[in-house]
Structure formats: C-alpha cells, structure tokens
N, C-alpha and C positions, 0 to 999 in steps of 0.2 A: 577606625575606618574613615577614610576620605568621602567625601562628596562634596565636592567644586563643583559647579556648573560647567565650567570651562574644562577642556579637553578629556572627555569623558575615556573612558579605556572601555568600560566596559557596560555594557547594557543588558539587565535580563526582563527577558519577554515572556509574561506569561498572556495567555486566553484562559477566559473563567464564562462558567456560560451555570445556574444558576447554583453556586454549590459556596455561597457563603462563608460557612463555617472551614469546608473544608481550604479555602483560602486564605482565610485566616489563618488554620494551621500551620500553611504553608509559609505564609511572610514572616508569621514568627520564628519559622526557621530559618527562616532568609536573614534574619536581622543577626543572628548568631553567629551564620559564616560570612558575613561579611564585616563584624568586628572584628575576623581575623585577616582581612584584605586590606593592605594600604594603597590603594588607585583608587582616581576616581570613578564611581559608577553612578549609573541610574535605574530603575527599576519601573517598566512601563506594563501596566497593565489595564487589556483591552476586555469590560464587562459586553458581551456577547449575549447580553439580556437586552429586550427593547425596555423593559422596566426596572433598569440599573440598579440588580439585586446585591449587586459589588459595590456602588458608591458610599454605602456606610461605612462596611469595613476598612476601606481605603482610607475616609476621614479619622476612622481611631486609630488607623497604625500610624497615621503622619508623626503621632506622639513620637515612636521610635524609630520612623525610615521616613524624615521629613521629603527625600527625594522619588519621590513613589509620585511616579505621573498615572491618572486615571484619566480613561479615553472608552468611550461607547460606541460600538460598532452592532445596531439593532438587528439588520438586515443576519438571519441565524444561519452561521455557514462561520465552521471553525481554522477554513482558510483562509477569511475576507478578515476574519480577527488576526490571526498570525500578521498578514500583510498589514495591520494597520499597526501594528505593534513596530515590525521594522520600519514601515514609513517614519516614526515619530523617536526610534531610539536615536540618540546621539552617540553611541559607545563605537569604538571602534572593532570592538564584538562583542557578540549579540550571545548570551546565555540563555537558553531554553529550558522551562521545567513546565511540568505539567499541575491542573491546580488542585488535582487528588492526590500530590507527592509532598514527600516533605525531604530536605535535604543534609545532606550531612554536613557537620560544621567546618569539615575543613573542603567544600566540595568544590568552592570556585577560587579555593587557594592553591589545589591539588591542579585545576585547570590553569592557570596564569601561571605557575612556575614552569609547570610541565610546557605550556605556547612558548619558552622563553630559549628552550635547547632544544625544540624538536619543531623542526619549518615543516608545516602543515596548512590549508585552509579549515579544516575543522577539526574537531575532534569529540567523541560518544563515549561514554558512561555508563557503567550498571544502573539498572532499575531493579533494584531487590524489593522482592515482595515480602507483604506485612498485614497479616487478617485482623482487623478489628476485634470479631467476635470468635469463640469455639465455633471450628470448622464440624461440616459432618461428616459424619463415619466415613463412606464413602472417599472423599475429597482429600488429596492429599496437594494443599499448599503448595509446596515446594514442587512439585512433580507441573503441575498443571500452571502455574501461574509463571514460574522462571523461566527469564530471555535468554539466549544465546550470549556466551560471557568470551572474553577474546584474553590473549596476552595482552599486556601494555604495549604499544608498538608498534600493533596488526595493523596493517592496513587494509580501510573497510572499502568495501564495492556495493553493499548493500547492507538490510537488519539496522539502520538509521534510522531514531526519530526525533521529535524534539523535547520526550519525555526527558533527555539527560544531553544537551547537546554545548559546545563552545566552539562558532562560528563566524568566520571573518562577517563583517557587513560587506565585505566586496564581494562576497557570494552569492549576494542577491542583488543586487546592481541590476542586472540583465533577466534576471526571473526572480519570479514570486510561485507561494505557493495556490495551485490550480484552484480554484473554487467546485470546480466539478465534482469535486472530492471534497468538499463541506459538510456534505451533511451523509456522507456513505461511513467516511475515515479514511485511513491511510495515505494522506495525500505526502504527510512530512517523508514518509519512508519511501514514496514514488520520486517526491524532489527531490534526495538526497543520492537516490541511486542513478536517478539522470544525469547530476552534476559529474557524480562518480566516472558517468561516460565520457564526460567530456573532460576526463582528465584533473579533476579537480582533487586535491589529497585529503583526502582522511584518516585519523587515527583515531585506535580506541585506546583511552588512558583507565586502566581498573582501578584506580584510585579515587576516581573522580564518582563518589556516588550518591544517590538518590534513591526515595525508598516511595514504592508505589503502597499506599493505606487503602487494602479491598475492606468494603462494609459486606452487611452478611446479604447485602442483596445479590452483591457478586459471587457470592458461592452457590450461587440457587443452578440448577441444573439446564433451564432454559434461558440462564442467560449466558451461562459457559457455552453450549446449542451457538446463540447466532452470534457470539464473538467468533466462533471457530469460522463459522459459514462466512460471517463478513469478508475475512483475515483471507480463505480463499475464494471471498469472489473478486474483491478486491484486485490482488496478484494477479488471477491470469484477467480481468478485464484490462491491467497495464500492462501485461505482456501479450495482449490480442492487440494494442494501442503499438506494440511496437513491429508487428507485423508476424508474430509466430502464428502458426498453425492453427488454426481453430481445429481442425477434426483430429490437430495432435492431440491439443491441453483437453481434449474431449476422452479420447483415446485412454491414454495416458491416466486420465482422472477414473475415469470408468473402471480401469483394468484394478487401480489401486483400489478404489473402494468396492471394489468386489470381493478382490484378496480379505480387506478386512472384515468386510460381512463375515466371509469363509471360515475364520478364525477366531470371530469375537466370543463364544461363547467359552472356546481352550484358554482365551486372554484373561478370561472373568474367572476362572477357577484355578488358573497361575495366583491372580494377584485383583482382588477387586481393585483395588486405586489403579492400575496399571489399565485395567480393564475399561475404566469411566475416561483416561486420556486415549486410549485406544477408540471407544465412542466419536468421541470430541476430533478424534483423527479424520472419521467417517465425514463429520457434518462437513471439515475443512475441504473435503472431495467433492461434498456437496457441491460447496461454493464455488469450485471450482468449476462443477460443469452445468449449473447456471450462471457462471459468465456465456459461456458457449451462446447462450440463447438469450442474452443479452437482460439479464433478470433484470431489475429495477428495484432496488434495496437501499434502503437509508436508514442509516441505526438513531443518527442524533435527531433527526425530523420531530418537531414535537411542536 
C-alpha cells in the first residue's frame, strides 16, 4: 500500500461518536484492504466526542496506518462530523464507512478499479449484516436487518448512505451534509438523493462490500420500534421539505397502517419472524404520520 502525502487518490472518512472498540475493529480492517491498494490515500477520522473517546485508539493504530489523521469535532451532530472529515480529506475521493462496520479486504480495491471503466460521480456498496450474539427466537437477521441490494451498474436515485459509499470530492464542493439532520439521522441518504436530482451519477458496485457488526442491544424489540419509526419520520419530514402533500403522506400512511393493523394477527400465525417485520412495518407508518405534525425526535441526542 502506498501513502505519499502528496497527491492523495483517495480519502476515507469516517465519524466515530463514543464506540472505541468498535473502531478499532474497524481500522484493523481497514489496514488489510488497503494492503491491497497501490494509490495514494489518507484515512481522516473525526471523534464526535467532546471527551475524545477515539484519540487513544487513533495513537495505537498509527503503529499500522501511520497516515490516519485524528480530528475532534465536540459540538454532537453526526453531520458537522462528516463535514469536518471532508473539509480536511486530501483524497481526490472520499470513501465512507461507518464506525460499527468492518470491511472487506478487497472493498476499496473492488471501488477504484471498478471508478476506472465506469464514469460516474459516486458509487454504493452492500452493507451485509452480522449479529454478534445468538439472535432470539423471534428475530430473524436476515429478514429484518438486510438493505436493498442492486445489480452492479444500477443507477441509484436514492437508498444512499455513507455506510458503504466512493465519492468524488467534487460532490461536495457546493453542499455539505445538513446538520438538521445530526442528531435525528438520515441526513447521508437526504444528501445523496438530492444530488441525485440534480443530475449527479451514481452507481451501485456489489462487489464493493462492507459488513454492518449488530450487538445484542440491536436485536432488543424496542430498539428495532424506533429505528423503524425514525427511518419513517425521517422520509416523509424530507419529502414535506420538498413540497408533497401533507394530508397525502398522512393519507397514504394512515390507510397503510391500518391495512396492517387488519392483518397482523393472520401475519403472526403465517410466520412469527415475518410477523415482528410486519410489526416493525407498523412503527415505519408511524413515523411517517408524525412527520405530518411535525414530531420532534432525535435518536443520537445524548
């Protein structure tokens, strides 16, 4: 692996906000795919702790990723981190992973050949999930936690984040990601589908992957509850931002989770696991029609 200072290719950005260990995870896999990258890169990571719970780790990995810039951004908003991470990359793109993921070893070799035959401004990745602990009964992994997966190719419009992303730095030239969206979430997959409007190219590469590590807190019932609920209030608070309907996405969300009320008990005796994502559908409706009334929800606020 390369790392020159000078003319960097590539930059990967991550935000870590207090989860230590699991970042550590993460760069050690970072160190593995990029002995298989010969360009230069840099690796900038911005602790999102006012009590820079990242700056040890960052000092022991220098051992093995001497080019690992550490940068403190207190003020807790996992927007103002992202933006400070691209402010200070040198790479002429910008690699995204998230700091509860670990990556695959050929994940940023499988992105830089693939930018080299296919003209795009970005391009998205799988995030395969991966439980820590024995799931329960109930809970079926795969069912509840897996993202929408593409051909190699697709061109995306939306379902963007920056859990698995390779992105010009010219992409953000002119925008950054919202901080409004700091401490709710979903701001990467708001900025990404905006770009999208404005004509920007994206592609998803399935090659390129990344694996999101749930602990068993994530399998617990009421936290799967208000990830769904976020995930739609989220959504339609950016599409009431774009001027649709409010007594549509009201409509619309009401009539769905009514259906489902109607049905969930026939769902549960088809198939319990089928049953708790059918649940989990409900909360998503939820979210959706406390946008309508303008809820006030912050998942990372702490």
């Amino acid at each position: 692996m390369s790392s020159k200072a000078e003319n960097i290719c590539i930059s990967i950005c991550i935000a870590t906000f207090k989860r230590p260990d699991k970042l550590e995870r993460l760069l050690h896999s970072l160190v593995k795919a990029l002995d298989k990258l010969d360009v230069s890169f840099d690796v900038v990571v911005v602790d999102n702790d006012v009590s820079r719970s990242a700056e040890g780790i960052i000092k022991q990995i220098k051992i093995l990723l001497p080019n690992v810039i550490y940068l403190n951004e207190p003020e807790q908003n996992i927007s103002l981190a992202r933006n400070r991470a691209i402010s200070k990359a040198r790479g002429k793109w910008l690699a995204f992973v998230d700091d509860d993921e670990i990556v695959d070893s050929d994940w940023l070799r499988e992105y830089w050949h693939y930018q080299k035959i296919h003209s795009a401004d970005g391009y998205f990745g799988p995030v395969l999930p991966s439980v820590e602990a024995e799931t329960p009964a109930w809970l079926d992994a795969e069912l509840i936690f897996s993202r929408p997966r593409f051909q190699t190719g697709t061109r995306l419009t939306d379902k963007m984040r920056t859990g698995n992303a390779f992105v010009r730095a010219s992409v953000f030239e002119k925008n950054k990601f919202d901080p409004g969206y700091g401490l709710r979430g979903g701001g990467d997959a708001i900025f990404f589908t905006l770009r999208a409007k404005e004509n920007f190219k994206f592609l998803w590469n399935d090659a390129a992957i990344t694996y999101e590590i749930y602990p068993r807190e994530r399998t617990k019932l009421t936290w799967l509850m208000q990830r769904y609920f976020r995930s739609g209030l989220n959504f339609s608070t950016f599409r009431l931002q774009q001027n649709y309907s409010r007594f549509g996405i009201f409509l619309k969300a009401f009539t769905v989770l009514l259906l489902l009320t109607i049905t969930l008990v026939f769902r549960f005796l088809l198939s319990p696991k089928k049953g708790v994502l059918h649940f989990l559908r409900m909360c998503l409706q939820v979210g959706h029609i406390a946008a309508c009334f303008n809820f006030p929800y912050y998942e990372y606020k702490q």
